[in-house]
C-alpha positions as CSV (number, residue, x, y, z in Angstrom):
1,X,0.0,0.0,0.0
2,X,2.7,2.3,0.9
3,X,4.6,1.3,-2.1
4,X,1.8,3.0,-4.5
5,X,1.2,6.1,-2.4
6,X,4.7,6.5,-3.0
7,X,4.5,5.9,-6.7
8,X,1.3,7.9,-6.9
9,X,3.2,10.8,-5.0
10,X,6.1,10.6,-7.8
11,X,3.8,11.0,-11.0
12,X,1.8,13.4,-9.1
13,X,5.0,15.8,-8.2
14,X,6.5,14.7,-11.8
15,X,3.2,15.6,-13.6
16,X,3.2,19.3,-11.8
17,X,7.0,19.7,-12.9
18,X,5.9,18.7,-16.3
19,X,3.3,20.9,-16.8
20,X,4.8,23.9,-14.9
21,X,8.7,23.7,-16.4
22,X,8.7,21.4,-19.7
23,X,10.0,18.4,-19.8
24,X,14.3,20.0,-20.4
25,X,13.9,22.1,-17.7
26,X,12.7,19.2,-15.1
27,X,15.5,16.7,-13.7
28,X,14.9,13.5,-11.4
29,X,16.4,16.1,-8.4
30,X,13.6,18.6,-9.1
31,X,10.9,15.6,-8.7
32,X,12.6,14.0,-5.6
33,X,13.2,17.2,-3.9
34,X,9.3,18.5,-4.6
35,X,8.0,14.9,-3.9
36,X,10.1,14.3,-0.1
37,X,11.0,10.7,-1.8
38,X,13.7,9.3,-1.8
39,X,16.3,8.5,-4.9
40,X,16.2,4.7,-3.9
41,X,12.3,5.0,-4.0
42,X,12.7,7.0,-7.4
43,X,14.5,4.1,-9.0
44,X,12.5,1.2,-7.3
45,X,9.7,2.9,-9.6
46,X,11.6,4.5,-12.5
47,X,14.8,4.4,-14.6
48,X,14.9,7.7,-15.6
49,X,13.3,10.7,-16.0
50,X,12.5,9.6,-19.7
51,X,10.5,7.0,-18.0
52,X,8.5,8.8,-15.6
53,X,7.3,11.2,-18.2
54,X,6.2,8.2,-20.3
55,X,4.1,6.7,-17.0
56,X,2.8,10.7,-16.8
57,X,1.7,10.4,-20.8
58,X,0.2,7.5,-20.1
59,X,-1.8,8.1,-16.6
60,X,-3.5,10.3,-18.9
61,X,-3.6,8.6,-22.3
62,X,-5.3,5.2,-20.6
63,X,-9.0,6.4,-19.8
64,X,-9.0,8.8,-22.7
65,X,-8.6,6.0,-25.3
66,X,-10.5,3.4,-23.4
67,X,-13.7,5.8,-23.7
68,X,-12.6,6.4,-27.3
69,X,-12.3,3.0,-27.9
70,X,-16.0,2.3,-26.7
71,X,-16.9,4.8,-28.8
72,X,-16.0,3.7,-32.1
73,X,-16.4,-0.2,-31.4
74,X,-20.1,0.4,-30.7
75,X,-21.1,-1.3,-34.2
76,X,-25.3,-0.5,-33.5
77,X,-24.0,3.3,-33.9
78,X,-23.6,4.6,-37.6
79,X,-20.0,6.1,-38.3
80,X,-21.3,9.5,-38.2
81,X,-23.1,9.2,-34.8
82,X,-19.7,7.6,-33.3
83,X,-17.8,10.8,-35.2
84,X,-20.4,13.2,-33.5
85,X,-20.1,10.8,-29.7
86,X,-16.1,11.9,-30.2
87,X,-16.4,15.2,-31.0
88,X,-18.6,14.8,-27.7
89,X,-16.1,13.3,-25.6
90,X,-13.4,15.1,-27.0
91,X,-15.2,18.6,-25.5
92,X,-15.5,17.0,-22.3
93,X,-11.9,15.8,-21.8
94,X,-10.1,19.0,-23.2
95,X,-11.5,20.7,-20.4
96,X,-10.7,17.8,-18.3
97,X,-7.4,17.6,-19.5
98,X,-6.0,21.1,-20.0
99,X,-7.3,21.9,-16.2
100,X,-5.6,18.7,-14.7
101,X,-2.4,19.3,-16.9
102,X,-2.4,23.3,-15.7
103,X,-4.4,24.5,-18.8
104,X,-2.5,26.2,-21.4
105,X,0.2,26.8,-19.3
106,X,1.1,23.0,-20.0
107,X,4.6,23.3,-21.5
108,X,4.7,22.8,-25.2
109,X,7.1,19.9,-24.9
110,X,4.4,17.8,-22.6
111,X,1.1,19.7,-24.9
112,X,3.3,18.2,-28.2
113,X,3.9,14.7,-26.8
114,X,0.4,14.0,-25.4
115,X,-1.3,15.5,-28.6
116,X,1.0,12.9,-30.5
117,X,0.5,10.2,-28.8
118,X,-3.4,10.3,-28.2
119,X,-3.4,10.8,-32.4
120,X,-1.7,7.8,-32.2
121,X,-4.1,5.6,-30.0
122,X,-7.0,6.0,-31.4
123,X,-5.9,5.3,-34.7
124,X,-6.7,2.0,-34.8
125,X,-10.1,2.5,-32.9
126,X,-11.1,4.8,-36.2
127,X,-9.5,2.8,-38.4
128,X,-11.1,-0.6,-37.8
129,X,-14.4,1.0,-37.4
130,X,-13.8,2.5,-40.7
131,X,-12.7,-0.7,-42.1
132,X,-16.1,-2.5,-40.7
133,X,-18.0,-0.3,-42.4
134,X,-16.2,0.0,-45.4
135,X,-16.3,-4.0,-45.4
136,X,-20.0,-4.0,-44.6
137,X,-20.7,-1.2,-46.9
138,X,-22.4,0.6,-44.2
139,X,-19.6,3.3,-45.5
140,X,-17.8,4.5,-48.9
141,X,-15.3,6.2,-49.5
142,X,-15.1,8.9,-52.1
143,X,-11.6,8.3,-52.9
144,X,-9.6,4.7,-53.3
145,X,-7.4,4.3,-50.7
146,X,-7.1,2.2,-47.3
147,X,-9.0,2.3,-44.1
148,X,-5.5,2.7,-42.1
149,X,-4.8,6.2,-44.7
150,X,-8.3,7.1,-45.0
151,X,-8.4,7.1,-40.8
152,X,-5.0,9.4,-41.3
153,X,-6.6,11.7,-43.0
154,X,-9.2,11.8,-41.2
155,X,-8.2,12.4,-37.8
156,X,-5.9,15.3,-39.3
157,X,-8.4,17.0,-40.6
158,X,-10.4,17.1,-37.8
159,X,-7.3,18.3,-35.9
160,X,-6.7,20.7,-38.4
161,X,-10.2,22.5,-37.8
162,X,-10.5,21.5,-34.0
163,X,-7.0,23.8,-33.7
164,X,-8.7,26.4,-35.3
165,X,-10.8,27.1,-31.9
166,X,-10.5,27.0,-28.3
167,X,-12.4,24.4,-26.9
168,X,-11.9,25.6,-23.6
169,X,-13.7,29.1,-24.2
170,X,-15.9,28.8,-27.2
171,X,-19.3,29.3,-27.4
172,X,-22.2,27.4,-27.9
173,X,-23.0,29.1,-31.3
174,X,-19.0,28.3,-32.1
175,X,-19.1,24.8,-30.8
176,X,-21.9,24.0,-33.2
177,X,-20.4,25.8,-36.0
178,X,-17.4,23.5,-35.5
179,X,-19.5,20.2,-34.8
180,X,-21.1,21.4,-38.4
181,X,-17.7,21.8,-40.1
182,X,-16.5,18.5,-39.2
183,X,-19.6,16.9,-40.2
184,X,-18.8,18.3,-43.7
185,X,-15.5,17.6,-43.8
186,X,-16.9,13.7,-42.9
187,X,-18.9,14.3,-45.8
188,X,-16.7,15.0,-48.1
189,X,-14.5,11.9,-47.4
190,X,-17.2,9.3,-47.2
191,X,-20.5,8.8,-47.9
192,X,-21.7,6.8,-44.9
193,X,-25.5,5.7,-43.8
Protein backbone atom coordinates (compact mmCIF):
# COMPACT_ATOMS: atom_id res chain seq x y z
CA UNK A 1 0.00 0.00 0.00
CA UNK A 2 2.75 2.35 0.93
CA UNK A 3 4.57 1.31 -2.12
CA UNK A 4 1.85 2.97 -4.53
CA UNK A 5 1.23 6.06 -2.39
CA UNK A 6 4.68 6.55 -3.04
CA UNK A 7 4.52 5.93 -6.71
CA UNK A 8 1.28 7.90 -6.91
CA UNK A 9 3.23 10.77 -4.96
CA UNK A 10 6.06 10.58 -7.80
CA UNK A 11 3.78 10.95 -10.99
CA UNK A 12 1.77 13.36 -9.11
CA UNK A 13 5.01 15.83 -8.22
CA UNK A 14 6.54 14.68 -11.80
CA UNK A 15 3.23 15.62 -13.58
CA UNK A 16 3.15 19.29 -11.81
CA UNK A 17 6.95 19.74 -12.91
CA UNK A 18 5.91 18.69 -16.25
CA UNK A 19 3.34 20.89 -16.80
CA UNK A 20 4.84 23.87 -14.90
CA UNK A 21 8.73 23.69 -16.35
CA UNK A 22 8.72 21.38 -19.68
CA UNK A 23 10.05 18.39 -19.84
CA UNK A 24 14.28 20.02 -20.37
CA UNK A 25 13.94 22.10 -17.67
CA UNK A 26 12.66 19.16 -15.06
CA UNK A 27 15.48 16.73 -13.71
CA UNK A 28 14.87 13.46 -11.39
CA UNK A 29 16.45 16.12 -8.38
CA UNK A 30 13.62 18.62 -9.13
CA UNK A 31 10.89 15.63 -8.71
CA UNK A 32 12.59 14.04 -5.59
CA UNK A 33 13.16 17.24 -3.92
CA UNK A 34 9.32 18.53 -4.58
CA UNK A 35 7.98 14.87 -3.93
CA UNK A 36 10.14 14.30 -0.07
CA UNK A 37 11.01 10.68 -1.80
CA UNK A 38 13.74 9.35 -1.82
CA UNK A 39 16.31 8.54 -4.86
CA UNK A 40 16.21 4.74 -3.95
CA UNK A 41 12.26 5.03 -4.03
CA UNK A 42 12.73 7.05 -7.36
CA UNK A 43 14.54 4.11 -8.96
CA UNK A 44 12.46 1.19 -7.33
CA UNK A 45 9.66 2.94 -9.56
CA UNK A 46 11.63 4.54 -12.49
CA UNK A 47 14.77 4.43 -14.58
CA UNK A 48 14.91 7.70 -15.62
CA UNK A 49 13.29 10.67 -16.04
CA UNK A 50 12.51 9.62 -19.73
CA UNK A 51 10.48 7.02 -17.95
CA UNK A 52 8.54 8.83 -15.62
CA UNK A 53 7.34 11.17 -18.19
CA UNK A 54 6.23 8.23 -20.27
CA UNK A 55 4.14 6.72 -16.97
CA UNK A 56 2.82 10.67 -16.80
CA UNK A 57 1.72 10.41 -20.79
CA UNK A 58 0.24 7.45 -20.12
CA UNK A 59 -1.79 8.05 -16.63
CA UNK A 60 -3.51 10.31 -18.94
CA UNK A 61 -3.62 8.60 -22.33
CA UNK A 62 -5.31 5.23 -20.57
CA UNK A 63 -8.98 6.45 -19.78
CA UNK A 64 -9.00 8.82 -22.73
CA UNK A 65 -8.65 6.01 -25.26
CA UNK A 66 -10.52 3.44 -23.37
CA UNK A 67 -13.68 5.81 -23.65
CA UNK A 68 -12.56 6.40 -27.32
CA UNK A 69 -12.33 2.97 -27.89
CA UNK A 70 -16.05 2.33 -26.67
CA UNK A 71 -16.90 4.82 -28.79
CA UNK A 72 -15.98 3.66 -32.12
CA UNK A 73 -16.38 -0.24 -31.41
CA UNK A 74 -20.14 0.44 -30.66
CA UNK A 75 -21.14 -1.31 -34.20
CA UNK A 76 -25.34 -0.52 -33.55
CA UNK A 77 -24.03 3.27 -33.90
CA UNK A 78 -23.57 4.63 -37.63
CA UNK A 79 -19.99 6.13 -38.33
CA UNK A 80 -21.34 9.47 -38.22
CA UNK A 81 -23.12 9.22 -34.77
CA UNK A 82 -19.67 7.60 -33.32
CA UNK A 83 -17.78 10.79 -35.22
CA UNK A 84 -20.37 13.22 -33.49
CA UNK A 85 -20.05 10.82 -29.67
CA UNK A 86 -16.08 11.91 -30.22
CA UNK A 87 -16.37 15.23 -30.96
CA UNK A 88 -18.64 14.77 -27.73
CA UNK A 89 -16.13 13.26 -25.57
CA UNK A 90 -13.40 15.09 -27.04
CA UNK A 91 -15.23 18.58 -25.53
CA UNK A 92 -15.48 17.00 -22.32
CA UNK A 93 -11.93 15.85 -21.81
CA UNK A 94 -10.08 18.99 -23.24
CA UNK A 95 -11.47 20.65 -20.36
CA UNK A 96 -10.72 17.76 -18.29
CA UNK A 97 -7.44 17.64 -19.53
CA UNK A 98 -5.99 21.13 -20.01
CA UNK A 99 -7.29 21.86 -16.18
CA UNK A 100 -5.63 18.67 -14.70
CA UNK A 101 -2.41 19.28 -16.94
CA UNK A 102 -2.43 23.35 -15.69
CA UNK A 103 -4.36 24.50 -18.78
CA UNK A 104 -2.45 26.18 -21.40
CA UNK A 105 0.15 26.82 -19.28
CA UNK A 106 1.06 22.98 -19.98
CA UNK A 107 4.64 23.28 -21.53
CA UNK A 108 4.72 22.81 -25.20
CA UNK A 109 7.07 19.86 -24.94
CA UNK A 110 4.38 17.85 -22.62
CA UNK A 111 1.10 19.65 -24.89
CA UNK A 112 3.29 18.17 -28.21
CA UNK A 113 3.91 14.70 -26.76
CA UNK A 114 0.35 13.96 -25.38
CA UNK A 115 -1.30 15.51 -28.56
CA UNK A 116 0.97 12.94 -30.53
CA UNK A 117 0.47 10.17 -28.79
CA UNK A 118 -3.45 10.33 -28.24
CA UNK A 119 -3.35 10.83 -32.41
CA UNK A 120 -1.67 7.78 -32.21
CA UNK A 121 -4.14 5.56 -30.00
CA UNK A 122 -7.01 6.04 -31.42
CA UNK A 123 -5.87 5.28 -34.69
CA UNK A 124 -6.69 1.98 -34.82
CA UNK A 125 -10.09 2.50 -32.92
CA UNK A 126 -11.11 4.75 -36.19
CA UNK A 127 -9.55 2.80 -38.37
CA UNK A 128 -11.12 -0.58 -37.80
CA UNK A 129 -14.40 1.01 -37.37
CA UNK A 130 -13.82 2.54 -40.74
CA UNK A 131 -12.65 -0.75 -42.10
CA UNK A 132 -16.11 -2.55 -40.73
CA UNK A 133 -18.01 -0.31 -42.36
CA UNK A 134 -16.17 0.05 -45.41
CA UNK A 135 -16.32 -3.99 -45.41
CA UNK A 136 -20.03 -4.03 -44.65
CA UNK A 137 -20.67 -1.24 -46.86
CA UNK A 138 -22.43 0.63 -44.20
CA UNK A 139 -19.61 3.34 -45.51
CA UNK A 140 -17.80 4.46 -48.88
CA UNK A 141 -15.26 6.18 -49.51
CA UNK A 142 -15.10 8.93 -52.14
CA UNK A 143 -11.58 8.26 -52.91
CA UNK A 144 -9.63 4.70 -53.30
CA UNK A 145 -7.43 4.25 -50.69
CA UNK A 146 -7.12 2.19 -47.31
CA UNK A 147 -8.98 2.26 -44.14
CA UNK A 148 -5.51 2.71 -42.15
CA UNK A 149 -4.78 6.21 -44.65
CA UNK A 150 -8.34 7.08 -45.04
CA UNK A 151 -8.36 7.07 -40.83
CA UNK A 152 -5.01 9.38 -41.32
CA UNK A 153 -6.58 11.66 -43.02
CA UNK A 154 -9.25 11.82 -41.15
CA UNK A 155 -8.21 12.42 -37.85
CA UNK A 156 -5.93 15.30 -39.30
CA UNK A 157 -8.45 16.99 -40.56
CA UNK A 158 -10.37 17.10 -37.85
CA UNK A 159 -7.34 18.29 -35.88
CA UNK A 160 -6.69 20.68 -38.43
CA UNK A 161 -10.23 22.45 -37.76
CA UNK A 162 -10.54 21.53 -34.04
CA UNK A 163 -7.01 23.75 -33.67
CA UNK A 164 -8.68 26.43 -35.30
CA UNK A 165 -10.78 27.10 -31.92
CA UNK A 166 -10.46 26.95 -28.33
CA UNK A 167 -12.41 24.37 -26.89
CA UNK A 168 -11.89 25.55 -23.63
CA UNK A 169 -13.68 29.10 -24.17
CA UNK A 170 -15.87 28.84 -27.23
CA UNK A 171 -19.31 29.33 -27.36
CA UNK A 172 -22.22 27.39 -27.87
CA UNK A 173 -22.95 29.14 -31.26
CA UNK A 174 -18.99 28.31 -32.12
CA UNK A 175 -19.11 24.85 -30.81
CA UNK A 176 -21.87 24.03 -33.18
CA UNK A 177 -20.38 25.78 -35.97
CA UNK A 178 -17.36 23.53 -35.54
CA UNK A 179 -19.55 20.18 -34.80
CA UNK A 180 -21.09 21.35 -38.37
CA UNK A 181 -17.72 21.77 -40.08
CA UNK A 182 -16.48 18.49 -39.18
CA UNK A 183 -19.57 16.87 -40.15
CA UNK A 184 -18.85 18.31 -43.75
CA UNK A 185 -15.50 17.58 -43.81
CA UNK A 186 -16.85 13.69 -42.89
CA UNK A 187 -18.85 14.34 -45.77
CA UNK A 188 -16.72 14.98 -48.15
CA UNK A 189 -14.52 11.88 -47.45
CA UNK A 190 -17.24 9.32 -47.18
CA UNK A 191 -20.50 8.75 -47.87
CA UNK A 192 -21.73 6.76 -44.86
CA UNK A 193 -25.52 5.74 -43.77
Amino acid sequence: MKENKTKEILLETATKLFSENGYEATGVRDILQVSGVSTGSFYHFFSSKESIFEAVIERYLQGYTERIGDIFTDEKKAFSQRIHLFFEELKKTSDGYYHKLQGYHMHESMQLLLHEKTLRRIHPYIRDALDTGIRNGSIRCRMETDAATLATILIRGVEGILSSADLSSAAKKDIKKLEKTIGDYVNLLLLSE
